[in-house]
N, C-alpha and C positions, 0 to 999 in steps of 0.2 A: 597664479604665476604673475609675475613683474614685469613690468615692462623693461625693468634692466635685462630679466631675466629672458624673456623674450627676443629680445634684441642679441644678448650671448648665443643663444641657437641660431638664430639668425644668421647669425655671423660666422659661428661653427660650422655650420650648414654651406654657406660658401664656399670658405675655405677648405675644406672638404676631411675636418677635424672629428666630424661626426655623423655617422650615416643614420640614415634617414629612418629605418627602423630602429634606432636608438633613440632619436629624437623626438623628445615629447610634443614641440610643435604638429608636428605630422600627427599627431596619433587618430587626428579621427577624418584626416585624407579622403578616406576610402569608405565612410559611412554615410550611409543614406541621410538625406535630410528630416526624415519624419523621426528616426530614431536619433539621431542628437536633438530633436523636440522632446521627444519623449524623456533623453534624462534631464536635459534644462528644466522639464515640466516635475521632476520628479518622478515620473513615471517607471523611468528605468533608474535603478541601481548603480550605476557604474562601477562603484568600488565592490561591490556584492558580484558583479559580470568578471572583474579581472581576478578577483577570488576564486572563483567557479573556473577559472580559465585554467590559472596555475594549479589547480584540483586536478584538473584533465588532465595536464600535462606531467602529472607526477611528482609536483614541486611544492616543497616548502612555502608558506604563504611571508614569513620573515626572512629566508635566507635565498629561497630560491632554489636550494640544495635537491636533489633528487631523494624526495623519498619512498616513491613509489607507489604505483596506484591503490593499492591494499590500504596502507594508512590513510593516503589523501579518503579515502571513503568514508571515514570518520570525522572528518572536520567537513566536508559536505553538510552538513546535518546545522550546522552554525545558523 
């Protein structure tokens, strides 16, 4: 991310254009410090965790679409 881009949320964020749980600033708020070590270190995944997320939650990994747990179990396996 950019510092322009940064500063856009930022701003968004004040002005209260964009809430907080949409905002990618925030995203890791509420995460422990040894586990945003772990994925700076590489250790964890990140993009492999938010994967595995939208899997739980039923949801297409491109669209977001609801496809249901049944398929998502399928792309689990990735």
């Amino acid at each position: 991310m950019t510092q322009e881009q940064i500063n856009y949320f930022k701003a968004a964020a004040s002005l209260g254009l964009i809430h907080d749980e949409e905002n990618p600033i925030f995203i890791f708020n509420s995460t422990h410090k040894d586990l945003l070590l772990d994925i700076v270190s590489g250790k964890i995944d990140a993009v492999q965790m938010a994967r595995m997320e939208l899997y739980n939650r039923g949801l297409d990994e491109n669209t977001g679409a609801w496809i249901g747990w049944s398929k998502t179990e399928t792309y689990v396996q990735k």
